[in-house]
N, C-alpha and C positions, 0 to 999 in steps of 0.2 A: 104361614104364621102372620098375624095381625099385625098391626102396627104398633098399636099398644104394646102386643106381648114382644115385640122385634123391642123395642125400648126397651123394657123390664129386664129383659135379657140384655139387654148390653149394656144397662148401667148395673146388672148382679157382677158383669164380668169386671166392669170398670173398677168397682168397688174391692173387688175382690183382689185383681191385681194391684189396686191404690194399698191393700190391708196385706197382699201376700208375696210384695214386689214384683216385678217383669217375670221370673222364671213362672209363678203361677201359672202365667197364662200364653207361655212359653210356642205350646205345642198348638196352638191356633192362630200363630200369627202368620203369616205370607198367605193364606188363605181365603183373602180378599173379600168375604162373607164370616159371619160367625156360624159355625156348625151347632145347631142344636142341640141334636143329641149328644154330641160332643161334649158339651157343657152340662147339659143335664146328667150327665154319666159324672162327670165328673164332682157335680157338687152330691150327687147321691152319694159317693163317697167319700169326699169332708163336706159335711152337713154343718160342721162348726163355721164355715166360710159363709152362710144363708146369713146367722146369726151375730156374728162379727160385722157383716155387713150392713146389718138392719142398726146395730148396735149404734155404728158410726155413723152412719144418716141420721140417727136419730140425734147424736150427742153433737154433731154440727146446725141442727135445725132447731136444740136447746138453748148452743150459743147464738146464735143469729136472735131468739125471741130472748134471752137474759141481754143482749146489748139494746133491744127495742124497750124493754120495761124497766132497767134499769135504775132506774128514780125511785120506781115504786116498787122496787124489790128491796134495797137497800136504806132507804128512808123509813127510822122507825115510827113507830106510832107512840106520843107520849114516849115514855123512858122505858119503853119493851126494849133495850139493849144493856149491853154490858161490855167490859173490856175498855179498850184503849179507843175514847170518843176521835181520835184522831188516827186509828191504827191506820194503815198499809194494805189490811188483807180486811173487806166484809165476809163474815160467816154471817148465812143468813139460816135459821132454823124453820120452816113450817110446821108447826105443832098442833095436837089433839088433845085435850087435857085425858080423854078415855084410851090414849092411846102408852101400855105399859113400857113399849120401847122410848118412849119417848119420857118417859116419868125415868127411867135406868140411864139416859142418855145428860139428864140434869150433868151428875158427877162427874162424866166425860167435860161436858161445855166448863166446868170451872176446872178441870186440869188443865184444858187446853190453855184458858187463860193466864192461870199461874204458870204453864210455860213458856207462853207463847206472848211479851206483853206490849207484842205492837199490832195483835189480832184487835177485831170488834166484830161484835156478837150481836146479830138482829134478830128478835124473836115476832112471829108470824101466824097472828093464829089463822087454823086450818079447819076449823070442826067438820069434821065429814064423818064420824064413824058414829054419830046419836044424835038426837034432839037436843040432852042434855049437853051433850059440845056445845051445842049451838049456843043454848044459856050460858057457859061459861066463858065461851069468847068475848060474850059480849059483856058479861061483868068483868073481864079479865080489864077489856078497852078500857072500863069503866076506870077501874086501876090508874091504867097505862098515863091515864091526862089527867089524874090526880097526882104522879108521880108516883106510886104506891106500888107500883107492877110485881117487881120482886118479890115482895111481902105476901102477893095472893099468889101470884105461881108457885111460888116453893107451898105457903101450908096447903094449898089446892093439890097439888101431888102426893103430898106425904098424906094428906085424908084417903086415898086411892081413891073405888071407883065414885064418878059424879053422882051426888045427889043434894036436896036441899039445904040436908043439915051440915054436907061437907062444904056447901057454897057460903052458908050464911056463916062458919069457924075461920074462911079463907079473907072471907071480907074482913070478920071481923079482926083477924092479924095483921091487918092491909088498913085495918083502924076508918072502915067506911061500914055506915048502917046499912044494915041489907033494904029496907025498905027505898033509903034511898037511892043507891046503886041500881036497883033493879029500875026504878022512876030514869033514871041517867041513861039506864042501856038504850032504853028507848030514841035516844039520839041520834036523824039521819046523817052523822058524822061517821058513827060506829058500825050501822048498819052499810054504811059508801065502804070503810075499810074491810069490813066481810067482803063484799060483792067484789074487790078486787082481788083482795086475795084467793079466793075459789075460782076467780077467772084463771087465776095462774097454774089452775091444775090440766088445762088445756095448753093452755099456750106453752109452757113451760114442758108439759107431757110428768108431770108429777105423780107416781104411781101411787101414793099414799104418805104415812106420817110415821118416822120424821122424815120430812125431803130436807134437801140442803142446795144452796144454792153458794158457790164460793169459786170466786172469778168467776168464767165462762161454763163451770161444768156445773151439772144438775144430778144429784142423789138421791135416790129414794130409799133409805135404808138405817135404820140402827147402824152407827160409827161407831171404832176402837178410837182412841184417842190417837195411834198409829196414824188410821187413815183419816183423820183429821186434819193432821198434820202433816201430812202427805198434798192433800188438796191446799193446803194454806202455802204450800213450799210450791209446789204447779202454779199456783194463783201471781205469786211473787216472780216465777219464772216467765211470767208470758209479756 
């Protein structure tokens, strides 16, 4: 066996026993080498221990990169937040205006709030699923350092899918002329907050939208307000 694969293999076991306690890995201890097939016999039959294990590598190498960027995960842009300006716990959202879970997840983020009211809410745009995201991220910025954020996310959602006339009715609820908005987006301020946030889809390991980033842990997925709250109560716990 390689050296490489000698490694791999013994950090699946390490892992495995870290996720399935001591008895896991019970029946290969005093045997001074790790037996291969042994192991490999073994995870053929819980296949769940591969993915458990990948799982939690992964979700400690999210924490490690969310304590590195931190600033700039939590730092809103302009007034893209909500909630308690001095809560306890950041929920941070990365969002797709084209993204429908994320349009369904609005009413969640204001229950959370009305329940929760030493939470705050940073919202992130994410555009990756169209061109059209892209234009609207960058009208949303536009928004965001007007103070106006709120006003064009909500009617930008409630228009559904992106398009001109949905952009120019969102502005205009957010009370900015579309002519000039679109002149604004063009600002290398707007375009620097894109390019970090789309960096964070690596770094972060971000599968899509809405991710959520709250404390240490990293989501990628449409939330109940349950497990909202669930991640705000672990956040508080750590």
């Amino acid at each position: 066996m390689s050296g490489r694969a000698s490694w791999a293999l013994m950090l699946i076991v390490a892992l495995a026993g870290a996720l399935l306690g001591a008895g896991a890995v019970a029946g290969w201890q005093g045997k001074g080498a790790l037996d291969a097939g042994a192991v490999k016999a073994y995870l053929a039959r819980h296949p769940q221990v591969l993915i458990e294990a990948a799982e939690a590598y992964r979700a400690r190498g999210a924490a490690r990169a969310v304590g590195a960027e931190r600033a700039a995960i939590v730092t809103p842009f302009g007034d893209a937040w909500a909630g308690n300006p001095r809560g306890d716990v950041t929920v941070v959202q990365y969002f797709d205006y084209n993204c429908g879970y994320c349009r369904r997840n609005l009413a969640t983020i204001d229950q959370l709030i009305a329940a929760d009211p030493k939470v705050r809410i940073v919202f992130r745009e994410l555009p990756i699923l169209s061109a059209e995201s892209e234009v609207a991220a960058q009208l949303s910025l536009v928004a965001a350092r007007r103070g106006r954020f709120h006003q064009f996310h909500k009617a930008l959602y409630a228009a559904g899918p992106i398009s001109d006339a949905s952009l120019d009715a969102a502005l205009a609820a957010a009370g900015i002329a579309p002519a000039e908005a679109r002149t604004a987006a063009r600002d290398p301020a707007i375009t620097a907050e894109l390019e970090r946030n789309l960096a964070m889809v690596d770094k972060l390991g971000l599968r899509g939208t809405p991710s959520w980033v709250v404390g240490d842990q990293v989501v990628s997925s449409a939330l109940t307000l349950d497990q909202l709250r669930a991640l705000v109560a672990a956040a508080r716990a750590e």
